[in-house]
C-alpha positions as CSV (number, residue, x, y, z in Angstrom):
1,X,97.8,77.3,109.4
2,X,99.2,80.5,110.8
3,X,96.4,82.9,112.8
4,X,96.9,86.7,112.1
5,X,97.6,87.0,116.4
6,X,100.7,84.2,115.4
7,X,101.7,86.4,112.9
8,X,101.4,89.7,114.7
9,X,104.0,88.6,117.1
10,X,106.5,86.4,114.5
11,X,109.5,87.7,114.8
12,X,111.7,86.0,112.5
13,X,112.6,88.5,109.1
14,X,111.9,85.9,106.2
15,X,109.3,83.5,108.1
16,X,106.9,82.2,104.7
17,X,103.4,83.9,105.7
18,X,100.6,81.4,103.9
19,X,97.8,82.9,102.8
20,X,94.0,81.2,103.3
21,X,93.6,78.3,100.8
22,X,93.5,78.8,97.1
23,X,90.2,78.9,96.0
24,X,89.3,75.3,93.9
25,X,89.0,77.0,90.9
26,X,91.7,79.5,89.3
27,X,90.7,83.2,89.8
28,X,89.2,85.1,87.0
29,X,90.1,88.8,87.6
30,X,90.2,89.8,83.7
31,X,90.8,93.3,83.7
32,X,90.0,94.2,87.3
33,X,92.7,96.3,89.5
34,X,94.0,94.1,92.3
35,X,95.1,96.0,95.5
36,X,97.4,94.5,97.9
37,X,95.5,95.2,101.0
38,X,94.7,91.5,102.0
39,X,95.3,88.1,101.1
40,X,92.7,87.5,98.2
41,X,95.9,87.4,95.3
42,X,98.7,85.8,97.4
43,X,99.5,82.5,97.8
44,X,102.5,82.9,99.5
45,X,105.2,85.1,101.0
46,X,108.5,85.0,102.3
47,X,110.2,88.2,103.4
48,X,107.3,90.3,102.1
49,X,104.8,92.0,104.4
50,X,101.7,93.7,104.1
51,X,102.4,97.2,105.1
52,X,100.4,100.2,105.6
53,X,100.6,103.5,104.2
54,X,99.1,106.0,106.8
55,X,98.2,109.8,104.7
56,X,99.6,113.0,104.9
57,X,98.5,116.2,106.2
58,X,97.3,119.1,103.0
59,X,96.2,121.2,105.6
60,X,92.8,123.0,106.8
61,X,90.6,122.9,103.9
62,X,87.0,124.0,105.6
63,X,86.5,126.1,109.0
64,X,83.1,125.3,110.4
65,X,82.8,129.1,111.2
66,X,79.3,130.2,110.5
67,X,76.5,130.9,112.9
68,X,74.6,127.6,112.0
69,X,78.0,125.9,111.7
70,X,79.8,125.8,115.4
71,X,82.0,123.8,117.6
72,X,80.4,120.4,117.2
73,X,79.8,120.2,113.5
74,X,80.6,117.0,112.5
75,X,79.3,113.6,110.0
76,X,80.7,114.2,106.3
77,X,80.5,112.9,103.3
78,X,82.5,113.8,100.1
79,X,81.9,112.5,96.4
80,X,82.9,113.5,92.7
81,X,79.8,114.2,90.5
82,X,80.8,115.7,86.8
83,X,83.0,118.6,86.8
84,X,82.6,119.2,90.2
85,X,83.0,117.7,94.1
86,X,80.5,118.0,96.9
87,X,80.9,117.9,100.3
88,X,77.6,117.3,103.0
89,X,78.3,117.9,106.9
90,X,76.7,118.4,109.7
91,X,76.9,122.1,111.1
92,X,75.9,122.0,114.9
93,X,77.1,124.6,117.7
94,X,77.1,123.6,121.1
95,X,78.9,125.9,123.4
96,X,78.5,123.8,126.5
97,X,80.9,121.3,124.9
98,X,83.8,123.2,125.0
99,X,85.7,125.2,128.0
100,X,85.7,128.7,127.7
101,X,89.6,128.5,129.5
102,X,90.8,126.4,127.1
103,X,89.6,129.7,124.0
104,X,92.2,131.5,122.5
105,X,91.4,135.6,122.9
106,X,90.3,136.1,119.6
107,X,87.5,132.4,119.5
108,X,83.9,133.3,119.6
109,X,81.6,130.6,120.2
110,X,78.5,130.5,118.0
111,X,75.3,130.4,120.6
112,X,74.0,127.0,120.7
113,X,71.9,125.5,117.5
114,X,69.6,122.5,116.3
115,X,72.0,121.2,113.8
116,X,71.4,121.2,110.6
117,X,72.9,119.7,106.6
118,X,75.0,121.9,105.2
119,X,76.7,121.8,101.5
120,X,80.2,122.5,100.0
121,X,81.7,122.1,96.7
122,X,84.6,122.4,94.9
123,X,85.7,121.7,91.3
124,X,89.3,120.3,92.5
125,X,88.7,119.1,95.8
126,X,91.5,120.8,96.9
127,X,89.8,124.6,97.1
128,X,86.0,124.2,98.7
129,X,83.3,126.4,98.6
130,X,80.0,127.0,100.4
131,X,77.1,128.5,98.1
132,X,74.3,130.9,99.3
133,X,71.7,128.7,98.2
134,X,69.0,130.6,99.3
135,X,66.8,127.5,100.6
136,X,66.4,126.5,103.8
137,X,65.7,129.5,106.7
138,X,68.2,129.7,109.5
139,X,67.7,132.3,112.3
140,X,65.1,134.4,109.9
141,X,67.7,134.1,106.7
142,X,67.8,132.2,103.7
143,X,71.4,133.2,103.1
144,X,73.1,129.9,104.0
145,X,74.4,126.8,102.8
146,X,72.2,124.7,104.3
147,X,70.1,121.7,102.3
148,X,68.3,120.0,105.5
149,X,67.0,120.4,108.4
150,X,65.1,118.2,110.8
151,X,64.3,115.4,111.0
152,X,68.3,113.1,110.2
153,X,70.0,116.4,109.7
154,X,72.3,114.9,112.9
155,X,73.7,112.6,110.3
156,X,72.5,113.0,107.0
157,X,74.7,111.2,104.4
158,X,73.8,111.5,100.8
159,X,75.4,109.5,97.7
160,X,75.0,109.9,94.2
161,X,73.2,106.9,93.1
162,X,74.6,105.0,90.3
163,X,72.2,102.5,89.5
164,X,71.2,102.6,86.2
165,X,67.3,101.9,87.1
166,X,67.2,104.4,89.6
167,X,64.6,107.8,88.1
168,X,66.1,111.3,87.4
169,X,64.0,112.2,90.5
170,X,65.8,109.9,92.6
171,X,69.4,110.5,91.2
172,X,71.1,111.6,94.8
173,X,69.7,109.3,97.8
174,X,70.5,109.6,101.5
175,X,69.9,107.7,104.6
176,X,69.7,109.6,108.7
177,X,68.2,109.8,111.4
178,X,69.2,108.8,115.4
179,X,66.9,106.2,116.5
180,X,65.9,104.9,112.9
181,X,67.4,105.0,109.4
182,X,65.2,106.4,106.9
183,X,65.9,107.1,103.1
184,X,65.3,110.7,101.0
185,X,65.8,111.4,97.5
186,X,66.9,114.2,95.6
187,X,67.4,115.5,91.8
188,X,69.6,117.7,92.2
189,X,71.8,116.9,95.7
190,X,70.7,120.1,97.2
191,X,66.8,119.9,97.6
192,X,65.7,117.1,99.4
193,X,62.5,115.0,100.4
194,X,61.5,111.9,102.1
195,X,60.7,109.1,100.1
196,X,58.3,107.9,102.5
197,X,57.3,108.4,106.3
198,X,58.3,105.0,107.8
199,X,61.9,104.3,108.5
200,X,63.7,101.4,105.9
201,X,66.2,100.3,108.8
202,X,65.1,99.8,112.9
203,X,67.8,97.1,114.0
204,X,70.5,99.4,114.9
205,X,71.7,102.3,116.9
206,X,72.1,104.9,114.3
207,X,74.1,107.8,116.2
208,X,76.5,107.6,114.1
209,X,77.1,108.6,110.2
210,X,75.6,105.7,108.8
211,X,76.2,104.5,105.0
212,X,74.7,103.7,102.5
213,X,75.6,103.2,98.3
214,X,74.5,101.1,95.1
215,X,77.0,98.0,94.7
216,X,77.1,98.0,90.7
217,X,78.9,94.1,91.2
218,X,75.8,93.3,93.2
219,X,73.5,95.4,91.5
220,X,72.0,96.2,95.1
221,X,72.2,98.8,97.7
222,X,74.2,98.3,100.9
223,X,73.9,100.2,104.3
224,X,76.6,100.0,106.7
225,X,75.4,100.9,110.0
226,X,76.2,101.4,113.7
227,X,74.8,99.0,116.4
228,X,76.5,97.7,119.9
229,X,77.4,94.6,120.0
230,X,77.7,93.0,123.7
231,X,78.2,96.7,124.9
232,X,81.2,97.5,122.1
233,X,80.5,100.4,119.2
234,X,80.4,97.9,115.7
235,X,78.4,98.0,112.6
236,X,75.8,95.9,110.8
237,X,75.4,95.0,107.0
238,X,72.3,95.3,105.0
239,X,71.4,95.2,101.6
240,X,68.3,96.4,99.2
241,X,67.0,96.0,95.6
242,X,65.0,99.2,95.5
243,X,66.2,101.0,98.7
244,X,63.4,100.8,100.8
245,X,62.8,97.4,101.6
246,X,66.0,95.5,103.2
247,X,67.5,92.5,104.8
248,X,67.9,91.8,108.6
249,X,71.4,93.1,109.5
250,X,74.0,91.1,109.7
251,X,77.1,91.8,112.6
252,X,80.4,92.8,111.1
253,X,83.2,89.6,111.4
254,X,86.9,90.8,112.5
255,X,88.0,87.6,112.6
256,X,90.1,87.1,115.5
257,X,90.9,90.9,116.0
258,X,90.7,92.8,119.6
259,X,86.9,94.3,119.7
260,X,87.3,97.5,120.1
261,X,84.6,100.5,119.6
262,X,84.2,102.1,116.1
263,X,82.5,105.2,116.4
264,X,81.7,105.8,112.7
265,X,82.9,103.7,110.0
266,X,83.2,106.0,106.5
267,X,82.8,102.5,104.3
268,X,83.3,103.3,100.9
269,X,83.6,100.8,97.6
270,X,87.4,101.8,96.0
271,X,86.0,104.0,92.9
272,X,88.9,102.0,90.8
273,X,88.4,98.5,92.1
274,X,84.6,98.5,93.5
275,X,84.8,94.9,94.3
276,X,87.2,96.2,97.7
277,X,85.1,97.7,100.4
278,X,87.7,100.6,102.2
279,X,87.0,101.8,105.7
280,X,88.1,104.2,107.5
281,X,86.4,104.3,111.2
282,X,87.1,106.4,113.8
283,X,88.2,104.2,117.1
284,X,87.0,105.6,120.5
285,X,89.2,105.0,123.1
286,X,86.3,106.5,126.1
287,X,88.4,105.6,129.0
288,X,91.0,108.0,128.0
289,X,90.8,111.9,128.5
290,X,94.3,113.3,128.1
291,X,93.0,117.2,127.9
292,X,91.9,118.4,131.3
293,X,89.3,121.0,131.7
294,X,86.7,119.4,127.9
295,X,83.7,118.0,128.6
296,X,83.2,114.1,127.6
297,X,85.2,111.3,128.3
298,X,87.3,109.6,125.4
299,X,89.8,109.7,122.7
300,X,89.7,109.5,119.1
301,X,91.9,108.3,115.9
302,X,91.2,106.3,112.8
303,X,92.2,102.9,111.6
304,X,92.0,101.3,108.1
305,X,90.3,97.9,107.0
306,X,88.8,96.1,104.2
307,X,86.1,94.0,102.6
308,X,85.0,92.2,99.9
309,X,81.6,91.9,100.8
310,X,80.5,93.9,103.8
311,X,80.7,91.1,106.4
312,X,83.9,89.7,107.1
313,X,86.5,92.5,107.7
314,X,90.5,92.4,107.4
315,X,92.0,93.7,110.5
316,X,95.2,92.4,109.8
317,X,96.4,96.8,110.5
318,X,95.4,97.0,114.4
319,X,97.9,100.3,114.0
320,X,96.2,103.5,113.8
321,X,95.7,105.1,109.9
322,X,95.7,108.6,111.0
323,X,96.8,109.4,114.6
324,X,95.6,112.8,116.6
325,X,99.0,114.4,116.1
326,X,100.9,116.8,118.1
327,X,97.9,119.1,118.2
328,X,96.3,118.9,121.8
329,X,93.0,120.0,120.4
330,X,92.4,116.7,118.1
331,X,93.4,114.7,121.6
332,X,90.1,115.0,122.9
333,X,86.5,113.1,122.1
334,X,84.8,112.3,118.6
335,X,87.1,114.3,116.3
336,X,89.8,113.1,114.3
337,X,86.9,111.7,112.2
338,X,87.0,110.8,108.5
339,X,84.2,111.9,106.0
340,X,83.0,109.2,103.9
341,X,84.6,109.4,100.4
342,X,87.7,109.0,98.7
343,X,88.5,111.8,95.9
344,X,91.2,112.0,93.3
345,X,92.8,115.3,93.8
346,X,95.9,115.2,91.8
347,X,98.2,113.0,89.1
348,X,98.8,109.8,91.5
349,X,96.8,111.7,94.2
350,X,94.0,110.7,96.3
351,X,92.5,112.6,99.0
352,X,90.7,112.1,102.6
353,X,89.0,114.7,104.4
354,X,89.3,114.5,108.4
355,X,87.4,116.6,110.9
356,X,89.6,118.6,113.8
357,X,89.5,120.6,116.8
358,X,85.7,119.2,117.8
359,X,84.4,121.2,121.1
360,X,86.5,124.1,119.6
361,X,85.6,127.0,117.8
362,X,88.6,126.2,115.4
363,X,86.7,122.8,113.9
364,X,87.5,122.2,110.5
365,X,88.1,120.4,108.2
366,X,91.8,118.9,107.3
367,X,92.9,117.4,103.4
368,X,95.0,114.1,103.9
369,X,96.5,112.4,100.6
370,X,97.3,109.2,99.9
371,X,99.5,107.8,96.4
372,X,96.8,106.4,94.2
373,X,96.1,102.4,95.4
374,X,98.5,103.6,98.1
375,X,96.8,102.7,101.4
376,X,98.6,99.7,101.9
377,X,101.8,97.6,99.8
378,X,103.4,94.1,99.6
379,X,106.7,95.1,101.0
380,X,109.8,94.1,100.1
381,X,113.4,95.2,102.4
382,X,116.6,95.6,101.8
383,X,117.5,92.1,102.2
384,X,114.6,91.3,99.5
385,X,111.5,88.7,99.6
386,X,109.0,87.2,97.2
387,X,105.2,87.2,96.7
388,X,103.5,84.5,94.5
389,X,100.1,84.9,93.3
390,X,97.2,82.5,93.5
391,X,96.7,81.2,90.2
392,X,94.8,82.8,87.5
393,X,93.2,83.1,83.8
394,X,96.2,85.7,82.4
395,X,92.9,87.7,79.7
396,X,95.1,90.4,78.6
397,X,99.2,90.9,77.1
398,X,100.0,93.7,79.5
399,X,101.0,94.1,83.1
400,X,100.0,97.3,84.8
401,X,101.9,98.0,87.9
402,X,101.9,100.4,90.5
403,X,105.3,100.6,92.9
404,X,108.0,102.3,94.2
405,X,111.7,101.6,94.8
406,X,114.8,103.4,96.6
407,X,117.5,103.5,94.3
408,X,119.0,100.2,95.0
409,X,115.8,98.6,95.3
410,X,114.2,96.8,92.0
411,X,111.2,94.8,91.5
412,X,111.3,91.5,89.4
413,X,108.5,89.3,88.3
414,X,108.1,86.1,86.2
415,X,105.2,83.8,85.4
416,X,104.7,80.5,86.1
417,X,102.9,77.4,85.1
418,X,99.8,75.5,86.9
419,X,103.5,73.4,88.4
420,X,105.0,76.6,89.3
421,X,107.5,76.4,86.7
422,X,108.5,79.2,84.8
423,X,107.2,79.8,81.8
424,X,109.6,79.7,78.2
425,X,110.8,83.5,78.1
426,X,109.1,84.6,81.8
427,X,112.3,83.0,84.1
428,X,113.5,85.6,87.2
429,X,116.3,85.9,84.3
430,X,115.1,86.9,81.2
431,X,112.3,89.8,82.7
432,X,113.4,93.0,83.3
433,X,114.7,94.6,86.5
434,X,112.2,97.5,87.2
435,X,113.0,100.7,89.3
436,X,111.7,103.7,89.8
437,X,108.2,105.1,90.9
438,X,105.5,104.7,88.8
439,X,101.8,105.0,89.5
440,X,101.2,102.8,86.5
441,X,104.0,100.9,84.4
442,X,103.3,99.1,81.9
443,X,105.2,95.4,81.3
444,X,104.6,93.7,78.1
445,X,103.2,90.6,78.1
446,X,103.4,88.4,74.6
447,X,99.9,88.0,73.6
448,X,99.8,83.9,74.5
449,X,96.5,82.6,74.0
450,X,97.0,79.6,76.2
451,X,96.8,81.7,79.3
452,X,93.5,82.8,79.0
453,X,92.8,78.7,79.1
454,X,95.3,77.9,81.1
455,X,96.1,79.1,84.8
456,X,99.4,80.9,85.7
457,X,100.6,82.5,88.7
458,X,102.6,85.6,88.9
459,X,105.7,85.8,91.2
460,X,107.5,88.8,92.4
461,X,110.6,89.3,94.0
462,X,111.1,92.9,95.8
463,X,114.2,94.5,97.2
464,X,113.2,98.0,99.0
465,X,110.4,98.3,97.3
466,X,106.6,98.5,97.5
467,X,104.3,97.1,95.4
468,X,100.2,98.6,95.7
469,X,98.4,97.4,92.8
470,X,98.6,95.7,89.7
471,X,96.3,95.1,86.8
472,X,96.2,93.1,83.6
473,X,94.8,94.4,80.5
């Protein structure tokens, strides 16, 4: 069996790249959207990689420029919720954090501030605004945007909670706080109150934005949360039926990846295929300070992994997912971080929200997309490979794929028996040769009864092309 480090450094074009063992029994995925981001579909591959798609800049979307905003805010999290999007984030000033010789003429500083919740929204997630919502008092004024203070307003991260048990009262949820996690509720995501006074999570060290959701294939809330483990920045795994009472933490598992220190972690379940945990953490780098004359040790960018269940990450991209850029103010400590969330912002468009400039007064907020299912592809070059699927219960007559090809390229497939013969009318052959770019094409598959009963496996041949996802409905 090949490790991940022997296939890091494999140098040879086509070597065959095995995937873990096949599960003993066939996979049922009925209709769910399968991502190529790990191994959990492939059997096999020869001449195919896994290959990641880092995201694109939008530009500045938010500038943390009010007086109970400032040069440290920081911690965000971003969700859809009806017809519109909301954004939480901490706004925090702290003027001792940044070097008044490294201020361009016309940056004022904000004078120094607790740190509080603050609130955006926006109904495209493109264009973001922040109400006066007239609740919370900030230097004698109500006029603000800010939803809480005190008390986990360091790193207050709210979700919407989905669980269909869960009371109108208690429809928005969030866990903060720096030394110990504890849980608040809201009806309407913008006033907020404790659920109780005693923490729901101690084993950990929370400075960090910590994360929690409602796992509707579990039916149970997780928390993802920041701890040290033998001195390196990693995250734990908990999980709750009712929020407040949880299980011990359990360490994250990178396999036989380097440790390395993950500041935050921005772990999210996919919104189109919830059974793929998506994380985006930001890796510090401390011993690194390539900007003289800034306070604080340590360099920042973000990296992309996955999970299935919360536990045992897939490191198999060491590669940084979104790099500090030619910018000299994103090459200095704790920015370059990546709010929590994953919104659709356009047709075959997601988007990503990263924080900039931190210890500046420019800090903001910068849009990054991604294609739809885009974060990572099987990969095919122009010398072409093949990927065959584990086998599976085939429950539907079409074949929904997502890929792109140059204009050489093509994608083939055909299907093949438990044997791994092809199938009567499903040879290389007699399929058609796909090409284009298509978020979601759709293959017709005769409506054969047999393979809902009986296994196949689905093998794909790719010439300078990229395949993300594909489903079967």
């Amino acid at each position: 069996m090949m490790t991940r480090r022997t296939l890091l450094s494999a140098a040879l074009p086509l070597a065959v790249r095995i995937a873990p063992a096949a599960p003993a029994q066939p996979l049922r995925i009925g209709g769910q959207l399968q991502l190529f981001v790990d191994d959990f579909l492939i059997e096999s591959m020869q001449g195919v990689t896994l290959r990641m798609h880092p995201p694109v800049s939008a530009g500045k979307v938010l500038a943390f420029d009010q007086p109970w905003e400032g040069n440290v805010s920081l911690y965000g999290t971003v969700f859809p919720d009806g017809d519109k999007m909301r954004m939480y984030y901490r706004g925090w000033s702290l003027p001792e954090y940044a070097n008044a010789r490294l201020l361009r003429a016309d940056e004022v500083l904000h004078p120094k501030n607790a740190g509080q919740t603050c609130y955006a929204e926006s109904k495209d997630g493109i264009q973001w605004t922040k109400p006066t919502l007239n609740l919370l008092e900030f230097n004698g004024s109500k006029a603000n945007n800010i939803v809480w203070l005190g008390e986990g307003s360091h790193n207050f991260a709210p979700f919407l909670d989905t669980n269909p048990a869960a009371p109108p009262a208690e429809r928005y949820k969030a866990v903060g706080g720096d030394r110990r996690l504890f849980a608040w509720r809201s009806a309407d995501g913008l006033r907020w109150e404790l659920i109780r006074k005693e923490p729901i999570i101690t084993d950990g060290a929370f400075d960090s934005l910590n994360v929690a959701f409602f796992d509707p294939l579990r039916g149970r809330y997780v928390a993802i949360y920041r701890d040290f483990g033998q001195g390196i920045r990693t995250i734990k795994r908990a999980e709750s039926a009712d929020f407040l009472n949880w299980t011990k933490g359990e360490w994250a598992d990178y396999g036989d990846a380097p440790q390395e220190h993950f500041y935050t972690n921005a772990t999210t379940p996919y919104f189109r295929a919830p059974q793929i945990y998506l994380a985006f953490p930001k890796r510090f780098v401390y011993w690194r300070k390539p900007v003289p004359d800034v306070p604080g040790d340590g360099i920042s960018d973000t990296v992309f992994m996955t999970s299935r269940d919360g536990l045992h990450w897939d490191r198999r991209f060491l590669e940084a997912f979104i790099r500090p850029g030619r910018d000299p103010r994103n090459w200095v400590h704790r920015t370059n971080m990546v709010m929590t969330g994953i919104l659709p912002t356009g047709d075959g468009e997601l988007s990503l929200y990263v924080q900039r400039h931190y210890n500046f007064a420019s800090v903001h907020v910068e849009r990054m997309t991604v294609r739809t299912d885009g974060f990572a592809s099987a990969h095919g070059d122009y010398r072409g490979g093949e990927l065959i699927t584990r086998p599976f219960y085939c429950e539907g007559t079409n074949l929904l794929l997502n890929f792109a090809t140059s204009a050489w390229g093509s994608v083939r497939y055909e299907v093949l028996d438990e044997n791994r013969r092809p199938l009567p009318g499903y040879a290389l052959e007699q399929t058609p040769v796909l090409y284009g770019d298509f978020i979601e094409k759709s293959v017709r598959l005769l409506d054969r009864p047999r393979w809902a009963q009986h296994p196949v496996r689905l093998r794909f041949v790719l010439r300078d092309a990229d395949l993300f996802s594909l489903r079967i409905a």
